[in-house]
Backbone as a ProteinNet text record, in pm:
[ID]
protein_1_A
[PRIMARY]
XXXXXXXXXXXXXXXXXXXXXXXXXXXXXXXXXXXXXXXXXXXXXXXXXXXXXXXXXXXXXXXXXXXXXXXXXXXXXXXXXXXXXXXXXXXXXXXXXXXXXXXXXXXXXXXXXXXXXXXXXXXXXXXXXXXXXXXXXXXXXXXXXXXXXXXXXXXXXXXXXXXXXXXXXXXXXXXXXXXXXXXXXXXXXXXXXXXXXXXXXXXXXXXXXXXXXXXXXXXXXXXXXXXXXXXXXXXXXXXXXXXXXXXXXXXXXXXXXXXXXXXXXXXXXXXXXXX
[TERTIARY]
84.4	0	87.9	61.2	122.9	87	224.7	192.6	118.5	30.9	-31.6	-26.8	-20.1	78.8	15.7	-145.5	-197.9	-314.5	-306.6	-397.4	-457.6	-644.3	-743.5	-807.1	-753.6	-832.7	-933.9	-1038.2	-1201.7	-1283.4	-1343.4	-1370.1	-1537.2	-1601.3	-1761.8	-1808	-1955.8	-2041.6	-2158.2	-2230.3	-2338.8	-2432.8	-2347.3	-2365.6	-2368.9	-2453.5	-2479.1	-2427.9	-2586.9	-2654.2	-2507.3	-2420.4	-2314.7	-2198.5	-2209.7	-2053.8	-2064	-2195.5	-2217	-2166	-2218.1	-2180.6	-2030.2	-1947.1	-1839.3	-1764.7	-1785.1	-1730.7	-1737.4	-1824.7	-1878.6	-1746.6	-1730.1	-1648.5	-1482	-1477.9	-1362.7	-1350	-1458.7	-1450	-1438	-1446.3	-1410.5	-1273.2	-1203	-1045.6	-968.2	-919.4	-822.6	-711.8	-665.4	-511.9	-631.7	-551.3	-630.3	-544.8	-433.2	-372.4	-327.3	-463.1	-493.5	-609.2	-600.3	-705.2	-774.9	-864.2	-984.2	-992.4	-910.2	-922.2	-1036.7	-1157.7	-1275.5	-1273.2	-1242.9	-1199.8	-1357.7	-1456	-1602.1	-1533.5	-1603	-1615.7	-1742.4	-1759.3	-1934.1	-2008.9	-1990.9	-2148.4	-2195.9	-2331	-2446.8	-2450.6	-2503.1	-2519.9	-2534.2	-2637.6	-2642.2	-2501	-2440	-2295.6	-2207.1	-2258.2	-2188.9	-2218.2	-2343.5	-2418	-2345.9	-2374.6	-2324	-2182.5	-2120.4	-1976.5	-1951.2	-2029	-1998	-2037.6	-2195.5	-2253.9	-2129.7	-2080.3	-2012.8	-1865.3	-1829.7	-1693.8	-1698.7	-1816.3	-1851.8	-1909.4	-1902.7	-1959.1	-1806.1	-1727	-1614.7	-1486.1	-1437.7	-1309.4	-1150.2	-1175.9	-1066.2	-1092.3	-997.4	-1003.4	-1073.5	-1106.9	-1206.9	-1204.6	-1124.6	-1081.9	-1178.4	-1250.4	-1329.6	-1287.9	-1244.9	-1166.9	-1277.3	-1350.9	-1420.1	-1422.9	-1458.3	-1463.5	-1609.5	-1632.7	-1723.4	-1801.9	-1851.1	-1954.7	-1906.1	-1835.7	-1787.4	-1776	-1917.7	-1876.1	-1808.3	-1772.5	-1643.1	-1535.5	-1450.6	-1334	-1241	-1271.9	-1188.3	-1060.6	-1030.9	-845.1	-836.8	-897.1	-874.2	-892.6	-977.7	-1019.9	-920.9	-842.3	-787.2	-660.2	-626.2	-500.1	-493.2	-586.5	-648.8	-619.4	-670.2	-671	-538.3	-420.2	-334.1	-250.6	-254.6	-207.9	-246.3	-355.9	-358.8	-333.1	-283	-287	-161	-140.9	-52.6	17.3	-18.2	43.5	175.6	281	350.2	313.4	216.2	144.3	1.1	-45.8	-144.3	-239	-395.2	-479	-579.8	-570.5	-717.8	-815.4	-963.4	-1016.4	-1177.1	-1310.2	-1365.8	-1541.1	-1619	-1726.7	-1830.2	-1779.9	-1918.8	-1825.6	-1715.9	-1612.6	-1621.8	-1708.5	-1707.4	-1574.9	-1506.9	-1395.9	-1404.9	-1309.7	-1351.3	-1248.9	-1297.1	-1204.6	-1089.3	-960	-851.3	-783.4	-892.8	-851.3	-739.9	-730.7	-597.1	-469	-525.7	-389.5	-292.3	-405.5	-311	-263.7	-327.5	-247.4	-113.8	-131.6	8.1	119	22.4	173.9	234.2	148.2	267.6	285.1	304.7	341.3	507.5	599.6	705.5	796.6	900.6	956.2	974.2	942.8	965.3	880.1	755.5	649.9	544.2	409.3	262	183.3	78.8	-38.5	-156.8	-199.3	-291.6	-406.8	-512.1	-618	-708.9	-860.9	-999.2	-1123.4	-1248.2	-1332	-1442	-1502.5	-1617.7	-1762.7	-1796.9	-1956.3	-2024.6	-2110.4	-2264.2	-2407.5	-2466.5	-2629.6	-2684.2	-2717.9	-2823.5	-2913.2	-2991.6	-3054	-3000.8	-2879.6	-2791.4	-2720.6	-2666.2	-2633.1	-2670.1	-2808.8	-2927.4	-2924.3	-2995.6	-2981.5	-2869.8	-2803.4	-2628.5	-2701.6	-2684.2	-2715.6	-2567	-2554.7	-2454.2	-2464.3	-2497.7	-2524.7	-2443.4	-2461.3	-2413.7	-2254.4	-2259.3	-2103.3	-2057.6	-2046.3	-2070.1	-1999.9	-2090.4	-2058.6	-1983	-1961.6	-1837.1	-1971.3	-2103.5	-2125.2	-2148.2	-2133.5	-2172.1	-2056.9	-1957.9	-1849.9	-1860.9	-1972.5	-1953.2	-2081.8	-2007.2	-2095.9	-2192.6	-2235.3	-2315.2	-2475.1	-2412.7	-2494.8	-2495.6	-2433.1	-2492.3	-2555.5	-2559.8	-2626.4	-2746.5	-2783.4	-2920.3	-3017.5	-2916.5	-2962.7	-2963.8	-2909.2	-2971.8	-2806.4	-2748.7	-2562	-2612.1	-2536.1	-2517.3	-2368	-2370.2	-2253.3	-2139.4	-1994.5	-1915.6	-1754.3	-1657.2	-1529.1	-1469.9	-1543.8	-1488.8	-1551.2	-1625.8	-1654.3	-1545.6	-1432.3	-1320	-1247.8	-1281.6	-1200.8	-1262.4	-1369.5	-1447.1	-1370	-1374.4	-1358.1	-1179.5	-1078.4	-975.5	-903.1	-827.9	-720.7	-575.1	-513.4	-332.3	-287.5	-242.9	-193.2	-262.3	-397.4	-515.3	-473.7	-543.9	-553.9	-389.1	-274.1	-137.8	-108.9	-154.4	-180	-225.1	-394.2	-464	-432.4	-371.1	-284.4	-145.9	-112.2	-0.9	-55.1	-154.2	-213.4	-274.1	-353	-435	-425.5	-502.3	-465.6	-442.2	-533.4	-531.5	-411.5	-378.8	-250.4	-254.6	-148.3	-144.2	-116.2	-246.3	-238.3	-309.8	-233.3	-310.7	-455.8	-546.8	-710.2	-751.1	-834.1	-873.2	-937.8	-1018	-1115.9	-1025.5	-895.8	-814	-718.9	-603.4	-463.9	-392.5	-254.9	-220.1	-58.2	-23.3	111.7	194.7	305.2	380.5	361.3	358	297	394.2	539.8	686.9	659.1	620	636.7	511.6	395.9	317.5	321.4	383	411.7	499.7	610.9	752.2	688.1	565.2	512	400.2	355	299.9	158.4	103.2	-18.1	-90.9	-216.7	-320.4	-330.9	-342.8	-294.2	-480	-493.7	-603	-689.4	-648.7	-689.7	-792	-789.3	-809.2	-930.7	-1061.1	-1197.1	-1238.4	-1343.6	-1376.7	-1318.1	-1235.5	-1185.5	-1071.5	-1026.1	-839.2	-749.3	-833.7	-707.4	-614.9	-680.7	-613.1	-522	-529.9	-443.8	-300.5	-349.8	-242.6	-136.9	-181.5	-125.5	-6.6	-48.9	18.6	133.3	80.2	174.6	267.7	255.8	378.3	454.5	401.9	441.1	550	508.1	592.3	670.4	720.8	803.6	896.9	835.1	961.3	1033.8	984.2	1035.8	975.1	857.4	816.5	749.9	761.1	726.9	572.5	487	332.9	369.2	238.8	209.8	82.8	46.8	-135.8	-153.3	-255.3	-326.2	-501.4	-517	-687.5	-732.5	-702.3	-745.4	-718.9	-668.7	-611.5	-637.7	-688	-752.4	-866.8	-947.1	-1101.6	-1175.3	-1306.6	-1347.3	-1467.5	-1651	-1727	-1799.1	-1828.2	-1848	-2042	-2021.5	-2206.6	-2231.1	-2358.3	-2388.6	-2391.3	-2396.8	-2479.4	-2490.9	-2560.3	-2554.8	-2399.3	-2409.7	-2273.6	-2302	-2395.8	-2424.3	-2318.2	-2197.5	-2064.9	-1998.2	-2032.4	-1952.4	-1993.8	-1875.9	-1911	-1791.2	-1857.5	-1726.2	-1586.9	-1655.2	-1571.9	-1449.5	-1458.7	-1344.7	-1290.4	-1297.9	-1283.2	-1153.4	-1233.2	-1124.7	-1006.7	-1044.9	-915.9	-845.5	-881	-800	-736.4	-776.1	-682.5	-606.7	-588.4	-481.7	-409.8	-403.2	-297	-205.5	-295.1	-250.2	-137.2	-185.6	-110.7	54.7	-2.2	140	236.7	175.5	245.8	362.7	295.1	385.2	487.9	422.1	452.8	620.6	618.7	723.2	760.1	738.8	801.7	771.5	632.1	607.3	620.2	722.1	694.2	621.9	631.7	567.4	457.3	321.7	244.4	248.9	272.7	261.6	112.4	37.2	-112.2	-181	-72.1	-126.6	-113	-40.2	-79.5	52.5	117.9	214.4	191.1	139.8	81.3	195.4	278.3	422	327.4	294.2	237	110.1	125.7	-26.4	-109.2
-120.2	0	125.2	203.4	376.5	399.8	513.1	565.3	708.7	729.2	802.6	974.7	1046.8	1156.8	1317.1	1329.6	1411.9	1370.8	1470.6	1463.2	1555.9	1539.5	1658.4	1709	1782.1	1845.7	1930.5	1868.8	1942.3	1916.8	2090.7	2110.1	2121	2040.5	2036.3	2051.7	2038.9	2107	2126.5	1969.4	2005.9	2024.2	1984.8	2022.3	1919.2	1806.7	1707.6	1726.9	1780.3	1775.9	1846.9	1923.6	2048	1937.5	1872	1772.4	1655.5	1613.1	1490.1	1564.2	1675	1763.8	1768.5	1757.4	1778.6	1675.1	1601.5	1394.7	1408.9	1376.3	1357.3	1429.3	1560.5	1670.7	1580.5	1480.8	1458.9	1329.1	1253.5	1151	1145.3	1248.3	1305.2	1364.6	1325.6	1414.5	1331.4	1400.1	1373	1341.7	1366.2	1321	1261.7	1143.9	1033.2	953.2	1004.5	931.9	1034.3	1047.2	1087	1022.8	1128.2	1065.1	1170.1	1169.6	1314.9	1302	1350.4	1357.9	1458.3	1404.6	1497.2	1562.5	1723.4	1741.7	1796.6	1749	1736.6	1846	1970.3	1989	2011	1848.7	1868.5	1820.2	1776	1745.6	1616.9	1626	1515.1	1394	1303.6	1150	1193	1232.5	1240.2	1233.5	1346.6	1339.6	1217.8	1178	1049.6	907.2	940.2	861	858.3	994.2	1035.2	964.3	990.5	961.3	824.3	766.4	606	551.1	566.2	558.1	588.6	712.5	770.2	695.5	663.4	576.5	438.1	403.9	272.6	306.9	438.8	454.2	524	574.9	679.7	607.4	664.9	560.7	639.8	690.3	734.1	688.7	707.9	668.5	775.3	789.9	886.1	859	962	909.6	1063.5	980.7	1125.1	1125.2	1269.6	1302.9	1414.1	1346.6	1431.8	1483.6	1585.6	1635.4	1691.3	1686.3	1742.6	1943.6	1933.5	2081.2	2126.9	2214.3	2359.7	2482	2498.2	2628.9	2588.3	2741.5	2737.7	2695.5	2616	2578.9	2504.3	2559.2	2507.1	2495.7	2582.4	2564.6	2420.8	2412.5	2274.3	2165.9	2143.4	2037.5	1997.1	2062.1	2129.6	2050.7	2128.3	2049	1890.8	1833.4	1707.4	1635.2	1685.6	1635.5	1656.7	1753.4	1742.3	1682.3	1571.7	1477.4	1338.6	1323.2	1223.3	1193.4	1313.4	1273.9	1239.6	1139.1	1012.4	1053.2	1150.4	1213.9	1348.2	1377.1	1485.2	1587.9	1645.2	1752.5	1742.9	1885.8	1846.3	2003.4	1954.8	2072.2	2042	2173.6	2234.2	2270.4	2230.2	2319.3	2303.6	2348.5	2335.3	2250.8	2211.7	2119.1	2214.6	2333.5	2373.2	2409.2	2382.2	2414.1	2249.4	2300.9	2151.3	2211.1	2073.1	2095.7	2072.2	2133.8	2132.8	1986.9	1909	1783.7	1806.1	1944.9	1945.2	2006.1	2030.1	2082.8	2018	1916.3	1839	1834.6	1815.3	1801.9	1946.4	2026.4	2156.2	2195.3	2165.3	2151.2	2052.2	1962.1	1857.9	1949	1942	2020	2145.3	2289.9	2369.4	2379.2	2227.5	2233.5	2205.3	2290.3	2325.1	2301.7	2275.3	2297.7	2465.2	2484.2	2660	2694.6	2708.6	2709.7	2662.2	2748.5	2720.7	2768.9	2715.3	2766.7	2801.2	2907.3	2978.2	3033.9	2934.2	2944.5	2989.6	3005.6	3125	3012.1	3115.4	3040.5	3085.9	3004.5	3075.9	3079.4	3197.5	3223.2	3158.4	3097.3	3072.3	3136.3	3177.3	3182.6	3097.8	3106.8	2981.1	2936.1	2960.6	2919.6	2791.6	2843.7	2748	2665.6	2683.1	2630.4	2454.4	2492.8	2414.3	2303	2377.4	2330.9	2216.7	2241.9	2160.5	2023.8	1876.4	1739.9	1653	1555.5	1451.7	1493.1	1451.3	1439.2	1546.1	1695.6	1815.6	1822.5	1768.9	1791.5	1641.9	1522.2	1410.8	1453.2	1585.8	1590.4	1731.8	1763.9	1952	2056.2	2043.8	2104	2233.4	2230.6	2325.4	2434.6	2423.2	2477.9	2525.9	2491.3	2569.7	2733.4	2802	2968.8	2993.6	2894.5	2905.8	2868.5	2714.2	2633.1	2722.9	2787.2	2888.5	3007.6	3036.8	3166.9	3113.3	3018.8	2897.7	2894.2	2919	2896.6	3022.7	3104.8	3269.6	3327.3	3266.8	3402	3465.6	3616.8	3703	3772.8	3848.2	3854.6	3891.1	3886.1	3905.4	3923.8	4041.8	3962.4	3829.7	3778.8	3724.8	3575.5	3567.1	3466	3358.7	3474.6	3423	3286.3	3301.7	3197.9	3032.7	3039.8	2948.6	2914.7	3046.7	3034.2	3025.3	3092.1	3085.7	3013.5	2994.7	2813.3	2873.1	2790.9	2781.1	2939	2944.2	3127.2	3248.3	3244.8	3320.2	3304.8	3189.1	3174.1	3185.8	3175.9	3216.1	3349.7	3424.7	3601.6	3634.6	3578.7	3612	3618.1	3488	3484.9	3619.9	3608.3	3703.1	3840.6	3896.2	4034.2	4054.2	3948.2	3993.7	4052.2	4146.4	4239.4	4195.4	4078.5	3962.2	3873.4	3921.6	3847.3	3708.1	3624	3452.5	3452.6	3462.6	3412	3288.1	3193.7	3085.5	3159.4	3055.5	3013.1	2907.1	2906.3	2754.4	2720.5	2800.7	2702	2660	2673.1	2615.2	2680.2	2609.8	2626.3	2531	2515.7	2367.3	2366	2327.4	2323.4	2200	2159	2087	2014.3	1917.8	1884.1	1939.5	1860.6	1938.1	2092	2160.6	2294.8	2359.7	2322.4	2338.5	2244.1	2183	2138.4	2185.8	2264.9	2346.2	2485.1	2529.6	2601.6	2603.4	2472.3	2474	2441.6	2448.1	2446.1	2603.4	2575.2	2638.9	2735.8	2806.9	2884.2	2861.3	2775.3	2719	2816.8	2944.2	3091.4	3125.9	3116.8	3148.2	3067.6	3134.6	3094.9	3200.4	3181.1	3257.3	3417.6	3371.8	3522.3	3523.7	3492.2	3526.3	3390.9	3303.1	3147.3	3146.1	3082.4	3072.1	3155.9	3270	3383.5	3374.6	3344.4	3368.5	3280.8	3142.4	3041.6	3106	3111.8	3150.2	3244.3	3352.8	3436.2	3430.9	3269.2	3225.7	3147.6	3107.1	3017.6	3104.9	3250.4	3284.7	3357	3393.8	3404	3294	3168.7	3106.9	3079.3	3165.5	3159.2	3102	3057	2984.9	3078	3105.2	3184.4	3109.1	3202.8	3145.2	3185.3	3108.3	3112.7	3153.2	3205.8	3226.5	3110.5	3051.1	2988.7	2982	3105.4	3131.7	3142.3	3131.4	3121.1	2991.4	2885.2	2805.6	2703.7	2667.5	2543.5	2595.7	2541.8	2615.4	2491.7	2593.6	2518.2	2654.8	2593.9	2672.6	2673.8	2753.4	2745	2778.3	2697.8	2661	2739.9	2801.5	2952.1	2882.1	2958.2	2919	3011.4	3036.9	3131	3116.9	3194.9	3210.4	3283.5	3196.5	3229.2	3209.7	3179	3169.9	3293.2	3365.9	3465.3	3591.3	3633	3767.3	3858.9	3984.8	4084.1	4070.4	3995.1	3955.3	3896.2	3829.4	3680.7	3743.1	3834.5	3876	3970.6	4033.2	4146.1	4080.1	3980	3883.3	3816.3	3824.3	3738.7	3818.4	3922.8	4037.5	4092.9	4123.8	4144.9	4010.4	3901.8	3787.3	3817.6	3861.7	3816.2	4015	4073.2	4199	4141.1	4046.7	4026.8	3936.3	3830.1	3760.9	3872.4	3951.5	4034.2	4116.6	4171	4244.5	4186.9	4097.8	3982.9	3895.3	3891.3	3833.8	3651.3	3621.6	3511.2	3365.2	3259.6	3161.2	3003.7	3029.9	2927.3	2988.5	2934.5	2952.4	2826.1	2909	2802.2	2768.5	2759.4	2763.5	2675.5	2599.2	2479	2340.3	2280.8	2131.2	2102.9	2107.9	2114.4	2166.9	2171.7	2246.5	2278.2	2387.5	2432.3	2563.3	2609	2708.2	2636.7	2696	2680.4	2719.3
0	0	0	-109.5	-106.9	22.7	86.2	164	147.3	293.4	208.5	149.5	74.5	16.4	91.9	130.9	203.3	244.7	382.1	493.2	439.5	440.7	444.8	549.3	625.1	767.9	758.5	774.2	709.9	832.8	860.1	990.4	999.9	1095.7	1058.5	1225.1	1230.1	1340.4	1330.7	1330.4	1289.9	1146.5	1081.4	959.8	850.7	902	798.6	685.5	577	483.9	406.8	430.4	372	420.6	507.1	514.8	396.8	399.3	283.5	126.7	120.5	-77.3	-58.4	80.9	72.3	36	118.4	104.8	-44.2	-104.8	-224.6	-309.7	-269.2	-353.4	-392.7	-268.7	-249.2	-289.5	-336.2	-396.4	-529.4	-604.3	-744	-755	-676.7	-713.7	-780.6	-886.5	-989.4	-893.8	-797.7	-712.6	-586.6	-606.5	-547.4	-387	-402.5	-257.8	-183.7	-108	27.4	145.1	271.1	391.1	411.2	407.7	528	644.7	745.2	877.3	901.5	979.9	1008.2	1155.8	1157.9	1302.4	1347.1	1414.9	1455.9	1607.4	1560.7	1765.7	1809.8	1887.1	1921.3	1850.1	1710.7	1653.8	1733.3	1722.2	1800.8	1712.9	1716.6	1668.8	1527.9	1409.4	1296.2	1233.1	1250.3	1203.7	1211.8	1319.5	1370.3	1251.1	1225	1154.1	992.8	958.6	801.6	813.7	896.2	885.3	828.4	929.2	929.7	781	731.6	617.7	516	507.6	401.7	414.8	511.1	505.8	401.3	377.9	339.7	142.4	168.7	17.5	-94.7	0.6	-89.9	-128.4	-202	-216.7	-197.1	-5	42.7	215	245.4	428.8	486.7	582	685.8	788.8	881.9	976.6	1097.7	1173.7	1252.1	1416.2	1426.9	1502.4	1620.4	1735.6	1739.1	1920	1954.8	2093	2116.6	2264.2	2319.5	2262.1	2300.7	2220.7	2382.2	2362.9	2456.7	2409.6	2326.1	2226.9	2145.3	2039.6	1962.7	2017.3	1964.5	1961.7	1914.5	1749.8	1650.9	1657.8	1697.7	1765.8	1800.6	1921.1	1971.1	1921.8	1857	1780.5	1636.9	1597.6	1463.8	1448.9	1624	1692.4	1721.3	1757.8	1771.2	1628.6	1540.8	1392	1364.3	1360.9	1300.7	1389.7	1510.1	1517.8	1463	1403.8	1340.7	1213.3	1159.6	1021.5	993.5	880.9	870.7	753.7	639.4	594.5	611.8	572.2	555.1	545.9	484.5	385.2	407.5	463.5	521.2	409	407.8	330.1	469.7	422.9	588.6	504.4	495.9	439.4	583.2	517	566.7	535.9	638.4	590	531.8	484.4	390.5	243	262.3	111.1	-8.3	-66.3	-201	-292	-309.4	-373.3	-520.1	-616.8	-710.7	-798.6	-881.4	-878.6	-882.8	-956.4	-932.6	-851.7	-675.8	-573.7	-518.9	-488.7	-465.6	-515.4	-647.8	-764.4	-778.6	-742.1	-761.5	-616.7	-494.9	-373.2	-397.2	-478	-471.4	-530.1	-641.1	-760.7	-714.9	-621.8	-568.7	-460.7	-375.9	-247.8	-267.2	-201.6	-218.9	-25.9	-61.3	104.1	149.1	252.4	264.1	258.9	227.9	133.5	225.4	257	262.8	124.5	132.8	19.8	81.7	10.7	58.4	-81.5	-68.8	-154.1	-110.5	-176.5	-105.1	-200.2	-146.3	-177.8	-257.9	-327.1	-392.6	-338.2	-310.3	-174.3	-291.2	-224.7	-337.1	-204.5	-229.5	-160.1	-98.8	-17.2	25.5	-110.3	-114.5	-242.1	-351	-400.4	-493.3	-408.3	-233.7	-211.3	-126	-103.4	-113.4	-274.3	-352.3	-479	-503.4	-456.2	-581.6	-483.4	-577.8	-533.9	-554.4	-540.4	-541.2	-708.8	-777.9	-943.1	-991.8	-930.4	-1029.8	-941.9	-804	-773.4	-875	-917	-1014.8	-1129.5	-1200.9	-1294.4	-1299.1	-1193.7	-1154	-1206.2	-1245.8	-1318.4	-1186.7	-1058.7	-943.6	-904.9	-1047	-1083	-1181.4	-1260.7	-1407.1	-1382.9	-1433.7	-1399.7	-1469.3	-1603.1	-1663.1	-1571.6	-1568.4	-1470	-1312.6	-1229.4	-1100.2	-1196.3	-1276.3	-1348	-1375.2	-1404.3	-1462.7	-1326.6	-1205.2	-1037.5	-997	-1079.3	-1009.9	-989.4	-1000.1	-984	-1087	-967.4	-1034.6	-1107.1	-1209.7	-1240.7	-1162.1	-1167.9	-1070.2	-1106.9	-1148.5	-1125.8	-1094.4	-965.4	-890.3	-988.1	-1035.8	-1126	-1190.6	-1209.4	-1247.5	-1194.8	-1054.7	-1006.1	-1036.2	-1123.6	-1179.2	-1295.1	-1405.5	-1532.9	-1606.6	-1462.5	-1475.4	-1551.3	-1621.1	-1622.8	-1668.4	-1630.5	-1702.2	-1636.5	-1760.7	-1770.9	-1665	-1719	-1691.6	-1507	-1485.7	-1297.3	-1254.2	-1324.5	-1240.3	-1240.4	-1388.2	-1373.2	-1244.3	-1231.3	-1123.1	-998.1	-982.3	-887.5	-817	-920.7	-917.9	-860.7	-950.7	-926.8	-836.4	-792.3	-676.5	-544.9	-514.2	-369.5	-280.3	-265.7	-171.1	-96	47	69.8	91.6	101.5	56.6	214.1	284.9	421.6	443.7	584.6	591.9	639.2	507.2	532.8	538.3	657.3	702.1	653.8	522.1	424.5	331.6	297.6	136.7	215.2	259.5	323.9	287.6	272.3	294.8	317.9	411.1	436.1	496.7	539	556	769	720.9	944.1	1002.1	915.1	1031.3	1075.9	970.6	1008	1105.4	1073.5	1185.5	1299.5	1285.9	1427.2	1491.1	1435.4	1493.5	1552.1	1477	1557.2	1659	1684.2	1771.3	1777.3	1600.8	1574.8	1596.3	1620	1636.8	1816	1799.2	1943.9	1999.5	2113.4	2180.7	2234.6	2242	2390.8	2228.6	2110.2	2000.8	1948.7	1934	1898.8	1729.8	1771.5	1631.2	1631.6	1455.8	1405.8	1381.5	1285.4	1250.6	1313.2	1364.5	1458.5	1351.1	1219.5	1091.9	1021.3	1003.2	1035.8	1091.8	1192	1337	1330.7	1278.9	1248.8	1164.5	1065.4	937.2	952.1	1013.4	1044.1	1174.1	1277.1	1275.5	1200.2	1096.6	1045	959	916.4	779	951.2	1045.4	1149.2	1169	1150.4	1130.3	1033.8	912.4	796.9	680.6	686.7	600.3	474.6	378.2	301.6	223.1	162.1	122.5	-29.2	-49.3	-235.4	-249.7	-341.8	-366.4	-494.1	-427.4	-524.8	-598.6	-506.8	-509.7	-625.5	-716.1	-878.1	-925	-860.9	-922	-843.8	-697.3	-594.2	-547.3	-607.1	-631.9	-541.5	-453.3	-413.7	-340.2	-339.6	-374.1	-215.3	-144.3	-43	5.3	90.8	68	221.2	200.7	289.1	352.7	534.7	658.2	763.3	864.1	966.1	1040.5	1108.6	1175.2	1323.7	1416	1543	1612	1606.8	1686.6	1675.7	1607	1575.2	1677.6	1753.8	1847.3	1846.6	1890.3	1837.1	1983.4	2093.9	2254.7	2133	2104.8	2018.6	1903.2	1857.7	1744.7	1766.2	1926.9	1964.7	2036.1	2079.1	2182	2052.9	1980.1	1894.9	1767.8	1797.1	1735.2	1802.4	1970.4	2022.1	2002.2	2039.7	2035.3	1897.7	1831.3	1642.3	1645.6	1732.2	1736.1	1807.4	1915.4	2010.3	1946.3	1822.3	1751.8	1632.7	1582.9	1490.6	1557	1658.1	1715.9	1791.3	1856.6	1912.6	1794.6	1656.6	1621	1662.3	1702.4	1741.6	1609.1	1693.1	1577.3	1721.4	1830.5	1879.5	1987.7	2010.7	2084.5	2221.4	2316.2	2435.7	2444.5	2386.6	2419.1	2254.9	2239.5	2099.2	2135.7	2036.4	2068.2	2173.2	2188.3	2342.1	2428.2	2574.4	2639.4	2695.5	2662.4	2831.1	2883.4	2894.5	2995.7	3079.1	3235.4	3283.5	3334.1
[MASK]
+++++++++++++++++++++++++++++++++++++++++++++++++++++++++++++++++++++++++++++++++++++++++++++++++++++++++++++++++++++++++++++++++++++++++++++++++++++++++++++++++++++++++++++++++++++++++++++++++++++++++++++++++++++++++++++++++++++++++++++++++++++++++++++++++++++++++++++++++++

């Protein structure tokens, strides 16, 4: 048996019906030797359920990694997952991000030593994001802009990151305003190196964790790539009752004290030295 070449750390909560369009997303990938580590914080039995069902239908490993409901606390859970994964090279994304079939392949091809990647996502509506079935992620067609325009998109620049290819999406790349910071919906970097830093800083709930990461990560030197035109992957609406401006602001001072100091390890990740 190949060993296996990447870990997918895909973060869910609750969220059946949007974790199943995802599985699915990932059973269509053109780069085929990898695992989905599922980092669950909290979901109740259903999830539990899908999981098991869907392990038995896909043709990749699924491995679910899950903790108690204490609130937000993706940090923690994140950290949990990126000890299990059995791969080198790890992609973070998240359980409402459907991937697009050469989401992988193009995480393989510019993963580099030195080097994180840093990809984005495409919003869809509730509406379309409802809409898309096993069949149209099947056939990518929940990627094609013709077919979301048929479902009500509206026009957009940002369309591009659909219609991109070759040349076109590495321009895009290049130009865009957008800095190549780690995002926890399409990230993907190396275990050694997030593990040298420490992971995911735990004091850190909703708002920038992912961020924070990153920017110890390029402190210890690790330099990023943009690939947001080029590892596509379409992101399916949902409320966002976790979200408060308390966490937002605590986690923008931390992310101030990291630049600020020059931070490349958090005592407060997957090594616990502080107490």
């Amino acid at each position: 048996m190949n060993k296996i070449a990447i870990s997918v750390i895909i973060s869910t909560y609750n969220s059946e019906s949007w974790l199943e369009k995802v599985l699915w997303g990932y059973n269509n990938q053109l780069f085929t030797n990898f695992e989905v580590v599922i980092a669950d914080d909290g979901s109740k039995q259903p999830t539990f359920d899908l999981i098991e069902e869907m392990q038995t239908k896909v043709n990749y490993p699924i491995t679910h990694v899950w903790q108690e409901d204490n609130g937000f606390q993706k940090s923690q859970i994140l950290n949990k997952a990126i000890l299990k994964c059995q791969a080198e090279y790890i992609v973070m994304s998240d359980g409402d991000c459907i991937p697009r079939k050469d989401f992988l392949k193009i995480h393989a091809k510019y993963r580099k030593e030195g080097y994180f990647l840093s990809g984005g996502y495409f919003m869809l509506p509730m509406n379309i994001s409802e809409a898309i079935t096993k069949k149209d992620i099947d056939s990518q067609d929940c990627f094609k802009v013709n077919w979301l325009k048929r479902k009500g998109l509206t026009p957009s620049f940002k369309n591009n990151k659909l219609t991109a290819r070759g040349f076109v999406s590495e321009f895009l790349n290049l130009i865009t305003p957008t800095n190549a910071s780690w995002n926890g919906h399409n990230a993907s970097g190396w275990k050694k190196d997030i593990l040298a830093v420490n992971g995911f800083d735990e004091r850190m709930q909703y708002g920038g964790q992912d961020r924070e990461l990153g920017e110890r990560l390029m402190n210890y030197g690790i330099k990023s790539k943009q690939i947001r035109y080029s590892a596509i992957c379409v992101h399916l609406d949902h409320p966002r009752s976790y979200k408060n401006q308390e966490s937002i602001e605590k986690n923008r001072a931390i992310r101030d004290t990291t630049k600020l100091e020059n931070k490349t390890w958090t005592d407060y990740g997957i090594k616990k030295t502080s107490a």
